[in-house]
C-alpha positions in Angstrom: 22.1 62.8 27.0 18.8 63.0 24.6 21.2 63.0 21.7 23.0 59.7 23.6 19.2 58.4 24.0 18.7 58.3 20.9 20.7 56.4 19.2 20.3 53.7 21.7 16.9 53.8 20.9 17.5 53.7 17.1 20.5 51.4 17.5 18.2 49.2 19.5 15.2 49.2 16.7 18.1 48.6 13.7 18.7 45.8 15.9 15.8 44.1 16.9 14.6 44.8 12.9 17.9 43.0 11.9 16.9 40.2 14.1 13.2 39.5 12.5 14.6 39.9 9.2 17.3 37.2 10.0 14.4 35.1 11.6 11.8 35.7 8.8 14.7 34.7 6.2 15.5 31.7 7.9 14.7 28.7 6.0 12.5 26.5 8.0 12.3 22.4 8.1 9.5 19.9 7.6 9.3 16.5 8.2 7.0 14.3 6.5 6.6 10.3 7.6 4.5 8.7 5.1 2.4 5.7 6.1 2.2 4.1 3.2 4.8 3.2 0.0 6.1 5.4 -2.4 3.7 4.9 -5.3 1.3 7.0 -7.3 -0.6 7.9 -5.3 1.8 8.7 -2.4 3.3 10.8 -4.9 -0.5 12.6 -5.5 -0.2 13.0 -1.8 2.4 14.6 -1.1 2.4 17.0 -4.5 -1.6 18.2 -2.8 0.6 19.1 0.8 3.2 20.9 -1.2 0.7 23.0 -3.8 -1.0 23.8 -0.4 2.4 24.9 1.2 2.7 26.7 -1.9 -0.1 28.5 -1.9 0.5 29.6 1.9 4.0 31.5 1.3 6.1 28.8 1.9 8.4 27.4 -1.4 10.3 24.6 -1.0 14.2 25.1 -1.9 13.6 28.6 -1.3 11.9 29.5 2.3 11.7 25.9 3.3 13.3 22.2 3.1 11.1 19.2 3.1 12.5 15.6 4.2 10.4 12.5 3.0 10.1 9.4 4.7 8.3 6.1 3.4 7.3 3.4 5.7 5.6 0.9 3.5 3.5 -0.3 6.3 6.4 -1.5 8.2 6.2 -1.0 11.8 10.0 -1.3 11.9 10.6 1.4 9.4 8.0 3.8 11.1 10.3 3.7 14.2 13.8 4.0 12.7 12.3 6.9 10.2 10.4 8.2 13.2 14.1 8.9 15.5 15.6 9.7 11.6 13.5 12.7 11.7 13.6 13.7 15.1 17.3 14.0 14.5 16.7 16.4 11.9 15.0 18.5 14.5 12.8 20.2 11.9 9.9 22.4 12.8 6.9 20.6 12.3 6.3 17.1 11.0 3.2 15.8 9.3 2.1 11.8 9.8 0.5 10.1 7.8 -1.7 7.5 9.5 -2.3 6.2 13.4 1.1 4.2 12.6 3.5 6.6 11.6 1.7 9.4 13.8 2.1 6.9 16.6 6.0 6.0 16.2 6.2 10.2 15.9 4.7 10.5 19.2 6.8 8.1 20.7 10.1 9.5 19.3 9.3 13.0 20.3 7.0 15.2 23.0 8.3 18.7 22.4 8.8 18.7 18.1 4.8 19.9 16.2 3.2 16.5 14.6 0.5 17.5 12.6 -1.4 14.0 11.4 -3.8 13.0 8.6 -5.7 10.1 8.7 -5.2 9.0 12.3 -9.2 7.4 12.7 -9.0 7.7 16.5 -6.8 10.2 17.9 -8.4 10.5 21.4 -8.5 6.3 21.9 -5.0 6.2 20.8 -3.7 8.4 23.3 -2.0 10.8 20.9 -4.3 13.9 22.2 -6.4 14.6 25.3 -9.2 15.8 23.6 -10.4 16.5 20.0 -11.2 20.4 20.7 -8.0 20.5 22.9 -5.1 18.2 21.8 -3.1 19.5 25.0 0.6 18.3 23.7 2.9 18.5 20.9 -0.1 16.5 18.4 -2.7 17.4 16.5 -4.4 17.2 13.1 -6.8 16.3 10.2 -8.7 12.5 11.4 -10.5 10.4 9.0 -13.1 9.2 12.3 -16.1 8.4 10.8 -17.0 5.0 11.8 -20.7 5.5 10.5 -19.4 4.8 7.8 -19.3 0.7 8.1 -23.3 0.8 8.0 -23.4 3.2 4.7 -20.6 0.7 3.2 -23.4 -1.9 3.9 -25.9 -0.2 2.6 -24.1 0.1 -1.0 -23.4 -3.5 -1.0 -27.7 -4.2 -0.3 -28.0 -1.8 -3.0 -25.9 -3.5 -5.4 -27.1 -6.9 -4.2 -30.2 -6.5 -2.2 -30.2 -10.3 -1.7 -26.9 -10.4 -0.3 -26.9 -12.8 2.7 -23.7 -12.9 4.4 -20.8 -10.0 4.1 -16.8 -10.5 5.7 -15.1 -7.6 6.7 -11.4 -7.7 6.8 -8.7 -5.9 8.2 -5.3 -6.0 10.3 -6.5 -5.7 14.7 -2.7 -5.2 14.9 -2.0 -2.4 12.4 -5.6 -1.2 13.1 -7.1 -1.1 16.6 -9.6 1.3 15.3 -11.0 -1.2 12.9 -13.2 -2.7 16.0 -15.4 0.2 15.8 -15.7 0.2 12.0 -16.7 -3.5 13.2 -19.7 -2.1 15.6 -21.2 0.1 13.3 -21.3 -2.8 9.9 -22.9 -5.1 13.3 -25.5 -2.8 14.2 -26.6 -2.3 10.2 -26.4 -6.1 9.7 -29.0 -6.6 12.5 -31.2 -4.1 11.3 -30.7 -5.5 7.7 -30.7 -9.7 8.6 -27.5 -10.0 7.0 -24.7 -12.3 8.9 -21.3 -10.2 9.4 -18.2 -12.2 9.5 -15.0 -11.0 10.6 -11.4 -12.0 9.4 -8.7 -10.2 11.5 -5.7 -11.1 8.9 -2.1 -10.7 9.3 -0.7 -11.7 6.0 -1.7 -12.5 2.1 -2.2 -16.1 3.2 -5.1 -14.9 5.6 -6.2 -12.7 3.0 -6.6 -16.0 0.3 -8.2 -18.1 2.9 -10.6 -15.7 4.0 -11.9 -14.4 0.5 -12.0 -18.1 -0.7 -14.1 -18.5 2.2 -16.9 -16.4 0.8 -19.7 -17.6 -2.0 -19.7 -14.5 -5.1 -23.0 -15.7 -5.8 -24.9 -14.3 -2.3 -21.5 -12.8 -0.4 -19.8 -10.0 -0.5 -16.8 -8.5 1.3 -16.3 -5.3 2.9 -11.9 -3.9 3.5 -11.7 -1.5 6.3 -9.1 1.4 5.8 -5.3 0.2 7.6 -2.3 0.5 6.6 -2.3 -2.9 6.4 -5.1 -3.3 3.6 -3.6 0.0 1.9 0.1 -1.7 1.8 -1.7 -5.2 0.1 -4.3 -3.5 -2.0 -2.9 -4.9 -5.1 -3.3 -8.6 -3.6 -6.6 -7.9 -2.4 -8.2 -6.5 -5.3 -6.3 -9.6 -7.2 -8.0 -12.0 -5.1 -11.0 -11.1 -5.2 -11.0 -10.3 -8.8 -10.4 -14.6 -9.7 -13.0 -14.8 -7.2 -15.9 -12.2 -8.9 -16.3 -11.6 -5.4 -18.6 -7.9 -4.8 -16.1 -6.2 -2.8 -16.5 -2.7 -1.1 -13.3 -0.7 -0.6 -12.5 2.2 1.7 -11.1 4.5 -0.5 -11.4 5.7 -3.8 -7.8 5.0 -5.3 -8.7 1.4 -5.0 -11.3 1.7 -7.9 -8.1 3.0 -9.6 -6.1 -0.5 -8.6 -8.8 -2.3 -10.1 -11.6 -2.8 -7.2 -15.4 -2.1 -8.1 -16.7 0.3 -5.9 -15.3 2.3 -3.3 -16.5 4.6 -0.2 -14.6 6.5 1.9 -12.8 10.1 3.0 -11.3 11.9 0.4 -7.4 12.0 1.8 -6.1 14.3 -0.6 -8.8 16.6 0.6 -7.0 16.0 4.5 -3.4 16.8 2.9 -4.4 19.8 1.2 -5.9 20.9 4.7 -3.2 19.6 6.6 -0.6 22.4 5.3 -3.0 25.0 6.9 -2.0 23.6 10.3 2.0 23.2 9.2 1.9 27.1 8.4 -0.1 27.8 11.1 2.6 26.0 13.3 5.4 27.6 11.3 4.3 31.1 12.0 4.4 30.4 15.8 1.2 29.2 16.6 1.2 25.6 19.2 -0.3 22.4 18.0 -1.6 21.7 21.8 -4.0 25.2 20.7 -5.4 24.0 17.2 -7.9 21.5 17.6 -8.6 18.0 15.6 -10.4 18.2 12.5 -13.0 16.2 11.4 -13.2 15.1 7.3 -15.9 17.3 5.2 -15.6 15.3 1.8 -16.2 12.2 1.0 -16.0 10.4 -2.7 -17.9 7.6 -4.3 -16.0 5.8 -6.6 -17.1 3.0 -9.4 -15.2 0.7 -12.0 -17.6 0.3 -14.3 -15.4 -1.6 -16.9 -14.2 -4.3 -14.3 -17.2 -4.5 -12.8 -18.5 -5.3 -16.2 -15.6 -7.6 -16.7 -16.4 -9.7 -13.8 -19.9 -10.1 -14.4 -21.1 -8.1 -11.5 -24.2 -5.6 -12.2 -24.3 -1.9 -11.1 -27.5 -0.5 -10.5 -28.1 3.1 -12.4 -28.8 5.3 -9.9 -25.3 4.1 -7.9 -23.0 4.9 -11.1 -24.7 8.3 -11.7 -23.5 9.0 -8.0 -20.7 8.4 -8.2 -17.5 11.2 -7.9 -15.3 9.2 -9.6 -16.1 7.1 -13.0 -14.0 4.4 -14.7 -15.8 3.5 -18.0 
């Protein structure tokens, strides 16, 4: 009987081993559901995620398969790529965006969505709470909407007489965007300078509004949404025939073409992001790891365009700034 006993028990461990190794070998899916279009740098993106992945264990082609999906700031494509993915069944999904992380949350309750650059995760309805997310959701938010008073305060610095400044964005595309709203308010008050709001829904809204605005004692302000980030080229474009001071939410505008830009560094949230997919990967649940907040932000200034279009930097703003075009 011992003898009998014993090989169960060692038949048993071979076994259960066996089964680890079968289920550490397996080769594991991610989805990814990009917000925004399939440029460079979506591309930058996505290659930071990865060289995070990377540096975590996990290889793609070898221990795990990755399926891209680019939206372009469609809200039709976010929902058929949404149910595309969910198909798939993969393990963990990461959204990019309140859109795409939206559409995600719609197609699925019981699939991990970890997010990047969801501003208001909480208001949205996508987690209980930041410190406990409570479902299938969580990530890396871009919720700072202090923010609208320091992009104010650049624009005063640049143009201390500055006496009116438009902010522009999407309402549809960007809810959020009303609190961005509060916080530029609140500054213009303290500061006496006259805040006007364009809620746009296309490039003609776009034209109107920034021909609306004097370059000579005006200035603009473009809150982060999808819907900005998909027209960035048309903005900046604008605004460039116009010489019109223009502050920009994030730094790869600046690269586009724009003056001076303020804002989270999301390759910084993609990089982190991949912590959370591992962490989900290795059996750990997203309603357990709470929403984090950004830690870096960049300040970015074109120097040559801003030259170009006649508009003056101050010193002590381009020796602050991160990133440099000269």
């Amino acid at each position: 009987m011992r003898r009998r006993e014993v090989i169960i028990v060692l038949a048993t461990m071979l076994g259960t081993r066996a089964a680890v190794g079968q289920n550490a070998a397996r080769k594991r899916a991610i989805g990814v559901l990009m917000g925004a279009t399939n440029d460079a740098e979506g591309e930058a993106r996505a290659s930071v995620f990865e060289d995070a992945l990377r540096a975590a264990g996990w290889r793609s082609g070898e221990n795990i398969t990755i399926e891209y999906r680019w939206a372009a700031g469609d809200p039709n494509l976010v929902r058929s790529h949404a149910a595309e993915l969910v198909r798939i069944k993969p393990d963990v999904i990461l959204g990019d965006g309140t859109s795409a992380t939206a559409g995600l949350w719609e197609a699925t309750k019981t699939i991990p969505v970890v997010f990047v650059q969801v501003s208001d995760p909480v208001g949205t309805g996508l987690v209980s709470s930041l410190a406990k997310p409570g479902g299938n959701v969580t990530g890396f938010s871009n919720y700072e909407f202090s923010m609208g008073g320091k992009w104010l305060d650049i624009i005063r610095e640049i143009r201390p007489g500055v006496k009116r400044v438009g902010v522009l964005y999407n309402a549809q595309t960007a809810p959020f965007g009303k609190l961005y709203v509060e916080a530029i308010n609140e500054a213009g008050l303290m500061a006496k300078v006259g805040i006007e709001v364009a809620r746009v829904t296309d490039t003609n809204g776009i034209d109107a509004f920034v021909d609306s605005l004097s370059p000579d004692d005006e200035a603009l302000i473009v809150l982060p949404d999808i819907f900005t980030v998909t027209h960035q080229k048309a903005i900046i474009t604008k605004v460039a025939q116009r010489r019109l001071l223009t502050m920009y939410p994030f730094p790869y505008f600046v690269n586009a073409g724009g003056i001076v830009a303020y804002g989270v560094d999301q390759r910084d949230l993609f990089r982190r992001s991949a912590s959370y997919v591992d962490r989900i990967l290795r059996g750990e649940s997203p309603s357990a790891l709470p929403v984090q907040q950004p830690v870096k932000f960049r300040l970015a200034v074109n120097l040559r365009v801003a030259t170009a279009q006649g508009i003056s930097l101050p010193a002590t703003l381009v020796a602050r700034a991160d990133d440099l075009v000269e």
